[in-house]
C-alpha positions as CSV (number, residue, x, y, z in Angstrom):
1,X,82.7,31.4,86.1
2,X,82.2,30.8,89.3
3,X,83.2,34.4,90.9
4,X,81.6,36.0,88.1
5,X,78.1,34.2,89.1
6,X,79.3,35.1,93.0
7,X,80.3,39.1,91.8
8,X,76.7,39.8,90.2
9,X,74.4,37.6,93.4
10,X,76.3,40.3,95.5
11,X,75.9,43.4,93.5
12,X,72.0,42.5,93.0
13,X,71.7,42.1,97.1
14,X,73.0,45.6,97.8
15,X,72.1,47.6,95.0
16,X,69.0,49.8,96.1
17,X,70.7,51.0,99.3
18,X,71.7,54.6,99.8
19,X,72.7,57.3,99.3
20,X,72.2,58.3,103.0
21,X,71.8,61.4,104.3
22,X,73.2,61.9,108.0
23,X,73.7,64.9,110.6
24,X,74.6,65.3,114.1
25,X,71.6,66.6,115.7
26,X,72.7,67.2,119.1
27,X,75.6,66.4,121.2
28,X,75.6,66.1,125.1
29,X,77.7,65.6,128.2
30,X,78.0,61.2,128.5
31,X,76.2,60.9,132.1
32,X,77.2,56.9,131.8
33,X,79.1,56.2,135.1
34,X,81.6,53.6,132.7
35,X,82.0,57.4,130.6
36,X,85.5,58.5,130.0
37,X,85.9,61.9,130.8
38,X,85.3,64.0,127.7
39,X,83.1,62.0,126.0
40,X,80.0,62.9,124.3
41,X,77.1,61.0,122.9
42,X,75.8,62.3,119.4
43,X,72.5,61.8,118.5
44,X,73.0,61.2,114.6
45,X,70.0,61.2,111.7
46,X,70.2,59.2,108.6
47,X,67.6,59.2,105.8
48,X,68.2,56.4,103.1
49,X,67.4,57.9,99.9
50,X,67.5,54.5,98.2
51,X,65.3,52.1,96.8
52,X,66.2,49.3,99.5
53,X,66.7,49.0,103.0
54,X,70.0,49.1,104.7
55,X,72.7,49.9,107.3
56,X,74.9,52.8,107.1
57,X,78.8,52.6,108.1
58,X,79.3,56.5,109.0
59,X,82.1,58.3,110.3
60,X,82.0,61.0,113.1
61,X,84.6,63.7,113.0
62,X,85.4,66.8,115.5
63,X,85.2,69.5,112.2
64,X,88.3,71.6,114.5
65,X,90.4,68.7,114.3
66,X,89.7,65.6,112.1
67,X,92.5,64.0,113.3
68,X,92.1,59.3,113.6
69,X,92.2,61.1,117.5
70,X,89.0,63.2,116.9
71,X,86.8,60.7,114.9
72,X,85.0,57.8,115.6
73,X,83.6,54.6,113.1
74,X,79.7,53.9,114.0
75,X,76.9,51.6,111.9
76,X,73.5,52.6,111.8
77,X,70.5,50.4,112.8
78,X,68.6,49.3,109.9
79,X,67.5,51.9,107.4
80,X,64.0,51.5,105.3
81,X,64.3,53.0,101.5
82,X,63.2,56.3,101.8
83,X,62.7,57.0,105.8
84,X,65.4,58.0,108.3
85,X,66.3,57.1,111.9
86,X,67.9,58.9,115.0
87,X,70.3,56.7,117.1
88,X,72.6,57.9,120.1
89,X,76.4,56.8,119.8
90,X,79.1,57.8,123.0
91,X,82.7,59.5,121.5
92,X,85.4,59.6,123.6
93,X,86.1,63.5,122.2
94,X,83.9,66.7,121.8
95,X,82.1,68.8,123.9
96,X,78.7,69.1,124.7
97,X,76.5,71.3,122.6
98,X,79.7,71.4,119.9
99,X,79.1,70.6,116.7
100,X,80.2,66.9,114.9
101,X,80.5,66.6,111.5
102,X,79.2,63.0,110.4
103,X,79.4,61.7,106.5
104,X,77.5,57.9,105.8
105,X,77.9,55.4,103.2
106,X,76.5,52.1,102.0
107,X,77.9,48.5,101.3
């Protein structure tokens, strides 16, 4: 009875996030002296088109190779229900002013 009580307090605290919405808005050379050579930071937009606020666990891919080489876990800061927010993430792959394909999902 227990885990059942446990299995519906979680469901309740997440439901309400997401979907979310991301793209890869822009992608630059990594300046950073600590930067490997190749990488690239993303800047990456995410809209929460849910009812609650939450973070995002999204994936960035290289769309010419999506290879576990070319793509990259990241979490999102702290979504509100309905608004978006642009955040900067460094890749080790890429190349500046290629395109990344990202895809975002909730808890």
């Amino acid at each position: 009875m227990a885990i059942v009580v446990l299995a519906i307090v979680a469901h309740i605290a997440v439901s309400g996030i997401g979907p979310f919405v991301a793209t890869v808005t822009n992608t630059r050379a990594a300046t950073d002296a600590a930067a490997a050579t190749g990488s690239v930071v993303a800047t990456i937009s995410v809209r929460n088109n849910g009812t609650a606020a939450g973070t995002a666990s999204c994936r960035l891919t290289d769309p010419a190779d999506r290879g576990v080489q070319t793509s990259q876990i990241v979490y999102s800061p702290m979504v509100p229900p309905g608004q978006s927010v642009v955040f900067e993430f460094q890749v080790p792959f890429g190349t500046a002013g290629q395109p990344l394909d990202v895809s975002c999902t909730g808890p």
